[in-house]
C-alpha positions in Angstrom: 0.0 0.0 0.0 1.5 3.4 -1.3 1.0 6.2 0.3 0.3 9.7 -1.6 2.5 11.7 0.8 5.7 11.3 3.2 6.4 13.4 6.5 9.0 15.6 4.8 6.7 16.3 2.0 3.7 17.4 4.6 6.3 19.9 6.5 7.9 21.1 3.3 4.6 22.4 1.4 4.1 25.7 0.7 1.0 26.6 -0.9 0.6 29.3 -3.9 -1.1 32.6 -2.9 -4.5 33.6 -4.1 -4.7 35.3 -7.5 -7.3 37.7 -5.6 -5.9 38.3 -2.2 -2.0 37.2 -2.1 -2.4 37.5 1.5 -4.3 33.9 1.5 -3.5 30.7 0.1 -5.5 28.8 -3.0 -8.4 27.4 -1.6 -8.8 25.0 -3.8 -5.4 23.9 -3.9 -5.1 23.5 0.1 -8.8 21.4 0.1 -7.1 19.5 -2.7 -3.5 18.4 -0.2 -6.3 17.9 2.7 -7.9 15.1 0.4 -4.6 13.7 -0.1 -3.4 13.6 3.7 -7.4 12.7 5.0 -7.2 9.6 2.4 -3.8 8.5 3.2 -4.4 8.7 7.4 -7.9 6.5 6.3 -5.2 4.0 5.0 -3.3 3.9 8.2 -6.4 3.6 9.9 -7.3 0.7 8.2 -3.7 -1.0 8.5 -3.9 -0.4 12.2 -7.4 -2.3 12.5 -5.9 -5.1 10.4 -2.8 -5.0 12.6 -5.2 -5.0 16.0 -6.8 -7.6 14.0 -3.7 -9.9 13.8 -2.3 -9.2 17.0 -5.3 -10.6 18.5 -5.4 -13.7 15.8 -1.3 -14.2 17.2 -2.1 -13.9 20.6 -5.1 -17.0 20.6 -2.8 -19.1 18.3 -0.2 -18.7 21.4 -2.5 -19.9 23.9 -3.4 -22.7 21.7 0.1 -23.9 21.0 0.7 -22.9 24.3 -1.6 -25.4 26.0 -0.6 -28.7 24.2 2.5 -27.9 24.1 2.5 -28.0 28.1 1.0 -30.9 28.4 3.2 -33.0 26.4 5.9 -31.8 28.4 4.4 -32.5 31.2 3.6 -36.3 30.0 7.5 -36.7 29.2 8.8 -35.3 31.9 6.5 -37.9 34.2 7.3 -40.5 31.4 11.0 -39.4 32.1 11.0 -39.7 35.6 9.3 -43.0 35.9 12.0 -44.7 33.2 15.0 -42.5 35.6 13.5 -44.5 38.9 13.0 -47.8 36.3 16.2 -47.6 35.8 17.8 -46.5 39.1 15.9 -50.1 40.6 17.4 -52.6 37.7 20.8 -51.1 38.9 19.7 -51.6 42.5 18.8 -55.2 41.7 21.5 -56.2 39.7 24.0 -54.7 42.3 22.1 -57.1 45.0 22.2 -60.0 42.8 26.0 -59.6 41.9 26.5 -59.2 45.5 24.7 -62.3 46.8 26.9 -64.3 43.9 29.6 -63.5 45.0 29.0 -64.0 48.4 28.1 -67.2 47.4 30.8 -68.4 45.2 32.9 -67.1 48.1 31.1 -69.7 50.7 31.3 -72.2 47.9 35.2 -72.1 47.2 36.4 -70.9 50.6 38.3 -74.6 50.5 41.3 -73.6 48.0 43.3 -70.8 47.6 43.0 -71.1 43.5 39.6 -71.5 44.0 39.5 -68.3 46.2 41.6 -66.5 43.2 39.1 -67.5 40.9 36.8 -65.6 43.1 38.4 -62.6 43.3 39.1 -62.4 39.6 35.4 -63.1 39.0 34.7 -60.5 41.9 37.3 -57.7 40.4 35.4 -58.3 37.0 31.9 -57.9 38.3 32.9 -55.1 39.7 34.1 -54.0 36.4 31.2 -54.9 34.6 29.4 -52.7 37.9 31.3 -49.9 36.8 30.9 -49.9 33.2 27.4 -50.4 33.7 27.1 -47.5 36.1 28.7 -45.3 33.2 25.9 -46.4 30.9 23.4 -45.6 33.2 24.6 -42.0 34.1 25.0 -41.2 30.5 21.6 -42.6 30.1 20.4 -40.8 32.5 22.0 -37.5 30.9 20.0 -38.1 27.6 17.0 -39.4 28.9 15.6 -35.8 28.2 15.9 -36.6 25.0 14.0 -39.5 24.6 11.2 -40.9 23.1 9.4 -43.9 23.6 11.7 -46.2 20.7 14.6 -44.8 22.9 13.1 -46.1 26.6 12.2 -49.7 24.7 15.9 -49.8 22.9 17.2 -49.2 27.0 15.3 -51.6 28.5 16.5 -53.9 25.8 20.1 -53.8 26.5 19.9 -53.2 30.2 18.6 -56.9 29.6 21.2 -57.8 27.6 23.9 -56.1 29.8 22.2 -58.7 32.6 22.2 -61.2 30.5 25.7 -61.1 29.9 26.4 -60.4 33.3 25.1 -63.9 34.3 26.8 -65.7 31.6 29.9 -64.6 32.3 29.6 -65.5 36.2 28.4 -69.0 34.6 31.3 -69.6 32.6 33.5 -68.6 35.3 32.1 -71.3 37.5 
């Protein structure tokens, strides 16, 4: 939209004098730069209704993108927390069950000294294994913001696997 005048162009005009009293400007030619500035201010009054208009049309589209936006956050962030906790009681229970092993095989093989070495070595590695496994789970802990629900059922897989092999291990040590 193109307006007929420009701010410079209002304070800059001089009007030609009447042809029958130079002490007054041309009527005509003063009603005629009136017409010009009424029609362009009826522009800007119609952009600033439109622009009311879409201010208005921005702010409800907020609130709306606002509002489901929240509460998938909120359902990842519980979903998040629950997996965090899911997580935090495998390693609990894989740390108990390592421990009762090898409190076992330590019972079981108290007879020998090579028999107690294999212990240890089997101990030193589970607690190897403990520790490797504790560095997965902080740094899956550190990207569980990031996850979606492939991600959680990927975890839970090799969490499984890692106890898996974890057992097997112990078994073929035996």
């Amino acid at each position: 939209m193109e307006f007929n005048l420009k701010a410079v162009e209002i304070y800059e005009k001089e009007f030609t004098r009447s042809k029958k009293d130079k002490e007054f400007y041309s009527i005509q030619e003063v009603n005629e730069y009136l017409d010009l500035i009424i029609e362009d201010y009826q522009k800007i009054e119609k952009i600033m209704e439109r622009l009311e208009e879409l201010e208005e049309e921005n702010r409800k589209l907020r609130v709306k993108i606002k509002i489901p936006n929240e509460e998938k956050f909120e359902e990842k962030v519980v979903s998040k927390e629950e997996h965090s906790k899911e997580i935090i009681s495998n390693l609990s229970n894989v740390e108990n069950e390592e421990s009762n092993l090898i409190e076992k095989e330590i019972e079981e093989n108290q007879e020998g000294s090579e028999e107690v070495c294999k212990v240890e070595k089997t101990k030193n590695l589970n607690i190897e294994n403990k520790d490797d496994f504790n560095e997965n789970l902080i740094e899956s802990q550190k990207e569980v913001e990031t996850l979606t629900i492939e991600d959680i059922a990927e975890i839970r897989r090799l969490l499984q696997e890692e106890k898996n092999a974890m057992y097997e291990r112990n078994e073929a040590r035996r």
